[in-house]
Backbone bond lengths (Angstrom), bond angles and torsions (degrees), N, CA, C in turn:
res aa  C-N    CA-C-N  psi(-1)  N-CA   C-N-CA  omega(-1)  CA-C   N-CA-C  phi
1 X - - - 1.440 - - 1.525 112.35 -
2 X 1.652 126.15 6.17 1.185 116.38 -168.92 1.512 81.01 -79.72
3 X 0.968 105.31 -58.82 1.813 109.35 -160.68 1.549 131.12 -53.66
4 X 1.353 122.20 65.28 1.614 98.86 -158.25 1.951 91.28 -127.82
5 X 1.572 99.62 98.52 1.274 108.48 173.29 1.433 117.44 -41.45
6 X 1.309 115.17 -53.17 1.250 133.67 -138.92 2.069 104.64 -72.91
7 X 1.506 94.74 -4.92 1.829 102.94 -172.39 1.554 89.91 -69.86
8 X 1.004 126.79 -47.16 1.861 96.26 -161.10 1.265 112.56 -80.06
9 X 1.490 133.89 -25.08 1.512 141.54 172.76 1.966 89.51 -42.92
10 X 1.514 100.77 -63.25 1.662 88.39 -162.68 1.393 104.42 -58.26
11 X 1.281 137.92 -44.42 1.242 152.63 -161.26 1.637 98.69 -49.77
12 X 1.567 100.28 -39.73 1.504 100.15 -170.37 1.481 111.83 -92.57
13 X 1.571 114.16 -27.58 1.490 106.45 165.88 1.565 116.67 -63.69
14 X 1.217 138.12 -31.28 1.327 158.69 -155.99 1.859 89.87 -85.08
15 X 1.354 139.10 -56.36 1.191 168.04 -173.20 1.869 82.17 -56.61
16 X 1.602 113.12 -67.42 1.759 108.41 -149.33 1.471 91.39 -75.74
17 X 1.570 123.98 -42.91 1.475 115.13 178.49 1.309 138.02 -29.71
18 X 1.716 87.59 -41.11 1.291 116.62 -164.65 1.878 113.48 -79.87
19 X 1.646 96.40 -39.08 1.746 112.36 164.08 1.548 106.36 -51.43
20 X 1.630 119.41 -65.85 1.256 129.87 -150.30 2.058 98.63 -70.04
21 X 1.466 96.85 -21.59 1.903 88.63 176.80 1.648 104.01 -79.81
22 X 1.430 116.98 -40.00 1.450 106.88 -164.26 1.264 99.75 -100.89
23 X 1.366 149.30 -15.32 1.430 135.85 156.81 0.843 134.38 20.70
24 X 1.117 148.15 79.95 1.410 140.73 173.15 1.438 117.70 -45.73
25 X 1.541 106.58 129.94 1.678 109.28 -165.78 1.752 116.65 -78.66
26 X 1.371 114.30 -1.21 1.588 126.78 165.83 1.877 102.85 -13.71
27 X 1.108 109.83 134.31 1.306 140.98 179.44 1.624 106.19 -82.68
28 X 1.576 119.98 -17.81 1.578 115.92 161.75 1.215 112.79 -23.29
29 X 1.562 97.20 151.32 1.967 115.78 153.16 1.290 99.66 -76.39
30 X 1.472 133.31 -25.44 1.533 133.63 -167.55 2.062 102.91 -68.54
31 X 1.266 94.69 -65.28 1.196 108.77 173.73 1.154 110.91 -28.18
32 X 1.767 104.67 -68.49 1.343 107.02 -153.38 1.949 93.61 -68.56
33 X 0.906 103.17 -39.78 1.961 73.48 -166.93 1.914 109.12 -74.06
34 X 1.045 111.47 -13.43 1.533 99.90 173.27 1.371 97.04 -84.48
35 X 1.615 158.49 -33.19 1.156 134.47 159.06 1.668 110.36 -53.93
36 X 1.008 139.78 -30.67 1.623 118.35 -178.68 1.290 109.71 -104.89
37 X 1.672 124.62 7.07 1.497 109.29 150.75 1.213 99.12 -81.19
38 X 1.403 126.41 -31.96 2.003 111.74 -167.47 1.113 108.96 -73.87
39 X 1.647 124.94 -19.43 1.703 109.06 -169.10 1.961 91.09 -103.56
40 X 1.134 106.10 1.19 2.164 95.51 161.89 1.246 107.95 -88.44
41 X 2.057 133.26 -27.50 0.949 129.96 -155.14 1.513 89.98 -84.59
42 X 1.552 117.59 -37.98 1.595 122.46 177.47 1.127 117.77 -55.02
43 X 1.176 125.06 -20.35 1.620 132.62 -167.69 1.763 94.60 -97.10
44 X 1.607 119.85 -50.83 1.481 112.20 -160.40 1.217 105.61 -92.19
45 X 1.455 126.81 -26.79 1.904 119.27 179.19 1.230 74.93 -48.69
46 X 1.277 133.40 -136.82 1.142 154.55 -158.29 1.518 126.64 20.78
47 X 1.170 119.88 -30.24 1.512 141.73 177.15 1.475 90.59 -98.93
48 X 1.321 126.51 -64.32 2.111 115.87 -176.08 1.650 95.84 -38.28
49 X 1.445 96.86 -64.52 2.023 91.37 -160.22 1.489 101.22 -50.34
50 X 1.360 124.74 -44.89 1.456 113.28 -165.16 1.655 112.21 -72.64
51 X 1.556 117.39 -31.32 1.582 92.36 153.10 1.020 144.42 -90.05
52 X 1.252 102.83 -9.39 2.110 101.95 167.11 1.412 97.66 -66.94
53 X 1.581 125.92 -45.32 1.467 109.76 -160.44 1.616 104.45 -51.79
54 X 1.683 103.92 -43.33 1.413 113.43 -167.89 1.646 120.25 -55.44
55 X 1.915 106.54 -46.30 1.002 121.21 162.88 2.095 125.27 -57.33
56 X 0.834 96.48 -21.17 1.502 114.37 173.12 1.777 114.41 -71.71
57 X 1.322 93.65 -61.24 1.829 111.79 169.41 1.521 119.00 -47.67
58 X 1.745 102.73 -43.20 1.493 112.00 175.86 1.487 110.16 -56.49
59 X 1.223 111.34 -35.35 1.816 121.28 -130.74 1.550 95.30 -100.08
60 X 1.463 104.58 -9.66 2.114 118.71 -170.25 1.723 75.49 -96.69
């Protein structure tokens, strides 16, 4: 249990969730591209952790 890569990936999906709820609705170009990197990063953490976990499971 020392070893568990996989804590800051969640740390950081948990982190973009948390951007994309309180967001400020600003009409920026700034905005807008940090809202559609956070809602791709929301979509792909989720698929990384599930194949390393998977790849991890194989590899024991």
């Amino acid at each position: 249990m020392d070893d568990i890569p996989g804590i800051p990936l969640v740390t950081l999906w948990f982190f973009i969730l948390v951007y994309i709820q309180t967001g400020s609705g600003g009409g920026g170009v700034v905005n807008m591209i940090l809202g559609t990197v956070a809602i791709l990063l929301a979509y792909i953490l989720p698929l990384t952790l599930i194949i390393f976990t998977v790849l991890r499971l194989i590899d024991n």
